[in-house]
C-alpha positions in Angstrom: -10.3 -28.2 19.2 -12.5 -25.3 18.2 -16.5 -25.5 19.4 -19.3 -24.9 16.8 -21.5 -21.9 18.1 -25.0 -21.9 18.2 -26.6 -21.5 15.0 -27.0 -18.1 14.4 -30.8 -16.4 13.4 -31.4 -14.9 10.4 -30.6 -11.6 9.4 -32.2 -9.2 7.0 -29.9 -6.4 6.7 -28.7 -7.2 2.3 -25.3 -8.1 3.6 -23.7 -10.8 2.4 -23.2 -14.0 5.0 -20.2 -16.5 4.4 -20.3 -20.1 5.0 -21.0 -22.2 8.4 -18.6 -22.8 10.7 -15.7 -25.4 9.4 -12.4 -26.9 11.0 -9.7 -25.5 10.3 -5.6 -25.8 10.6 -4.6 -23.5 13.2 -2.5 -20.9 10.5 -5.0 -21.0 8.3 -7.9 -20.0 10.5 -6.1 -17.3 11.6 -5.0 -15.8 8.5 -9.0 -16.4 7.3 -9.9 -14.3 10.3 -7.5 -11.2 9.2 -8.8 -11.9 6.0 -12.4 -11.3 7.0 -11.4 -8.3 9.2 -9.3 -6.2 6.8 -12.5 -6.3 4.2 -15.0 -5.1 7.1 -12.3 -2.9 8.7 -11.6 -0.8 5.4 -15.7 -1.4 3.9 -16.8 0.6 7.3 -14.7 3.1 9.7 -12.5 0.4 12.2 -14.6 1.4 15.4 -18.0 0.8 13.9 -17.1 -2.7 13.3 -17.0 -5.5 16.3 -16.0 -8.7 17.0 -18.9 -10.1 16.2 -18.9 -8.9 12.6 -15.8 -10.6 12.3 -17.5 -13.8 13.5 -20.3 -13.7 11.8 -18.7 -13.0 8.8 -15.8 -15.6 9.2 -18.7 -18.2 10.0 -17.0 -18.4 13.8 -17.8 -17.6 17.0 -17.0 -14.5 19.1 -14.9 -16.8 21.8 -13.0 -18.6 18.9 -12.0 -14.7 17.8 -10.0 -14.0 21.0 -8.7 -17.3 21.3 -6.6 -16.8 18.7 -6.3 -12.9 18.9 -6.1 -12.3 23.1 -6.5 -8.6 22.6 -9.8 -8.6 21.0 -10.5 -5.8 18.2 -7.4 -3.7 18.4 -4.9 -6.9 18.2 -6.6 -8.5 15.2 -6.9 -4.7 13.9 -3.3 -4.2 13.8 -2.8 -7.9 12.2 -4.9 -6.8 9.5 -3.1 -3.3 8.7 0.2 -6.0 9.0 -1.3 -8.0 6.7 -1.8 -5.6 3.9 1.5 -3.6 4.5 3.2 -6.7 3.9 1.7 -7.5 0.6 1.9 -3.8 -0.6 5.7 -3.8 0.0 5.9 -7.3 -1.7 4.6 -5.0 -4.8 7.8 -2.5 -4.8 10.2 -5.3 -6.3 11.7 -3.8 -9.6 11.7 -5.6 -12.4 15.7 -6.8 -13.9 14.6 -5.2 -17.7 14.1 -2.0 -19.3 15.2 1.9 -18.4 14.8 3.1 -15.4 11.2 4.7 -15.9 10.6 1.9 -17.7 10.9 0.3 -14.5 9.8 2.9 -12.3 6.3 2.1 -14.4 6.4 -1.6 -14.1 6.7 -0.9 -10.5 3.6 1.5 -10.5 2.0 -1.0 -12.0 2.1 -3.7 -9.8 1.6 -1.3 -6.9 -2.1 -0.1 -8.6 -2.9 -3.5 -9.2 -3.1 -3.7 -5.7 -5.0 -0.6 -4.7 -7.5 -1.6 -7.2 -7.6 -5.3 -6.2 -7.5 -4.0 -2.2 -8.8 -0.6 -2.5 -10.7 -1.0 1.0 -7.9 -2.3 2.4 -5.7 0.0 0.9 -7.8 2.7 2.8 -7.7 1.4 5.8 -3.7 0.9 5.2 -3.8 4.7 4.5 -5.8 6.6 5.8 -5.5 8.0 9.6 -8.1 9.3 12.1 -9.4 6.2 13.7 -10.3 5.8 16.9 -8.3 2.4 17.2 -5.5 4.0 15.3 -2.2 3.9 17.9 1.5 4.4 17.9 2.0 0.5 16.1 -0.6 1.0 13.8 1.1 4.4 12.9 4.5 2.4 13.1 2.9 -0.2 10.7 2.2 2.3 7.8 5.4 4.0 8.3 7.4 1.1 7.7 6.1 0.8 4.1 7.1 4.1 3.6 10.6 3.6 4.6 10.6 0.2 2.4 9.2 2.6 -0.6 12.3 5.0 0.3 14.8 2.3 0.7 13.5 0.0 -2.5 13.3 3.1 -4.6 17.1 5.1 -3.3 18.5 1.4 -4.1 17.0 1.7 -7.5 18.6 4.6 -8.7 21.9 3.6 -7.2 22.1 5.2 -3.7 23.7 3.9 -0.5 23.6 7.2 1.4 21.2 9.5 0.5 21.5 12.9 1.7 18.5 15.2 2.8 17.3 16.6 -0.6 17.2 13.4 -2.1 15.5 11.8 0.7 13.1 14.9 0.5 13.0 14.5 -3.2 11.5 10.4 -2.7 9.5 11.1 0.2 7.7 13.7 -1.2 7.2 11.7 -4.8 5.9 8.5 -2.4 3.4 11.0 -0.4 2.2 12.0 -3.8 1.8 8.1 -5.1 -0.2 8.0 -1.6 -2.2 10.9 -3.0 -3.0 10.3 -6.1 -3.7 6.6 -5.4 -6.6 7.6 -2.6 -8.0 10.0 -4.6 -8.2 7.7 -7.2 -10.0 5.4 -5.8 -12.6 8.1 -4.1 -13.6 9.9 -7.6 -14.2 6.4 -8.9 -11.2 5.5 -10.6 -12.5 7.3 -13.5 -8.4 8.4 -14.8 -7.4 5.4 -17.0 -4.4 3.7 -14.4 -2.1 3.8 -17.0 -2.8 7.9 -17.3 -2.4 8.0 -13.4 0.8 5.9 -13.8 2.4 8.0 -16.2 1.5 11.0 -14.7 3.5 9.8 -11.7 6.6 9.1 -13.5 6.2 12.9 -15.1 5.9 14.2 -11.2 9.2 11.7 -10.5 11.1 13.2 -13.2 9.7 16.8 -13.3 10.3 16.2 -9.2 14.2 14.9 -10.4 14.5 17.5 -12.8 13.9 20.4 -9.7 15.9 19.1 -7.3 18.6 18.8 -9.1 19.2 22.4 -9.9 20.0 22.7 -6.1 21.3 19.4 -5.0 25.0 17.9 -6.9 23.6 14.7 -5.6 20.7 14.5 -7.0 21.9 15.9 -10.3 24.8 13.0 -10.6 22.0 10.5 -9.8 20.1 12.1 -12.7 23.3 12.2 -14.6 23.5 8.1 -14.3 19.3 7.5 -14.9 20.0 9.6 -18.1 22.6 7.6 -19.5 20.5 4.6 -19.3 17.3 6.0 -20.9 16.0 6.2 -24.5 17.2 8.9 -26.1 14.0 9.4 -27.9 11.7 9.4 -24.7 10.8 12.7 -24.0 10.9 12.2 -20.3 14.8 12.0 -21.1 15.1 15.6 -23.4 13.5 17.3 -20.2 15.9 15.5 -17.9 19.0 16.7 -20.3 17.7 20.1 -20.7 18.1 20.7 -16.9 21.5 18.3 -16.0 23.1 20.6 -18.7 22.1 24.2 -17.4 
């Protein structure tokens, strides 16, 4: 049964205090904790923040913290990175209706809709450098690049990609990463549906390159074209290349 700490003094420093100490199941305590850690992980750089700022702010005690995560700070920092990786994959699910940039933009929106609903989080997903950063937080981040490669190859049809189609997503998911971070650091200023369209124009213009060079990429093109509006633009550009 968890103990109630000693109350705790006052503090004066403007930030914002949660709630005394409750009972809780033991999932959902733990899940409250990662909660609590992701926001001060990604509000303030990972090794300025301790276990007792997660505490504090989770209304627990510093002892209650490692009961449930043994390997103090760097255990319950890699839970939170966990955490948000899993619900920013959970975004990359394409929708059953429209054409396939159609789509691609549904897919774009759901994914900004969690940057700007997590955009701390989303940092500290992202962004490398940190002192507590390892080889499984590393791993962590990577695997929601490979779900982003996988979820977006099986999208436009591909069971074996070769390398200038792999190159081709990759470099079109580092420039999502991109654009995304530096959204959120100049203030979010660029309208998301501008950013999101301007993404699908870097896909196709992306598309559009690599298939000069690559007969793979160019007969996965072939088969997005078929299924677009013949009116979009983003499809005249698309034909103007496949039939060089």
């Amino acid at each position: 049964m968890e103990a109630s700490p000693a109350p705790s003094p006052p503090v004066s420093d403007g930030r914002p205090r949660r709630s005394g100490y409750r009972r809780l199941p033991v999932q959902q305590r733990r899940e409250q904790l990662i909660s609590v850690a992701l926001e001060l992980f990604a509000s303030r750089p990972p090794e300025e923040v301790s276990l007792d700022d997660v505490a504090e702010a989770a209304g627990a005690s510093r002892p209650l913290v490692y009961r449930y995560f043994a390997g103090g700070k760097q255990q319950l920092y890699e839970a939170a990175l966990r955490s948000a990786a899993e619900e920013l994959t959970s975004r990359f699910t394409v929708p059953p209706a429209g054409t396939p940039t159609e789509q691609l933009s549904a897919v774009l929106d759901s994914y900004f809709t969690f940057v700007a609903e997590h955009d701390a989080g989303y940092s500290a997903l992202l962004r490398g450098g940190s002192v507590v950063e390892t080889a499984r937080t590393s791993a962590i981040v990577d695997d929601v690049r490979r779900a982003a490669l996988r979820r977006t190859l099986r999208h436009l049809g591909v069971r074996e990609a070769g390398p200038r189609l792999t190159l081709l997503v990759r470099s079109w998911i580092s420039v999502v990463e991109g654009a995304s971070l530096s959204w959120l650091d100049e203030g979010r200023t660029l309208p998301v549906a501008e950013l999101r369209d301007w993404l699908v124009d870097q896909f196709v213009a992306m598309a559009a390159a690599t298939a000069l060079r690559d007969p793979q990429s160019a007969e996965v093109l072939a088969g997005v074209l078929a299924l677009e509006d013949p009116a979009e633009p983003r499809t005249g550009r698309l034909r103007t290349v496949l039939t060089r």
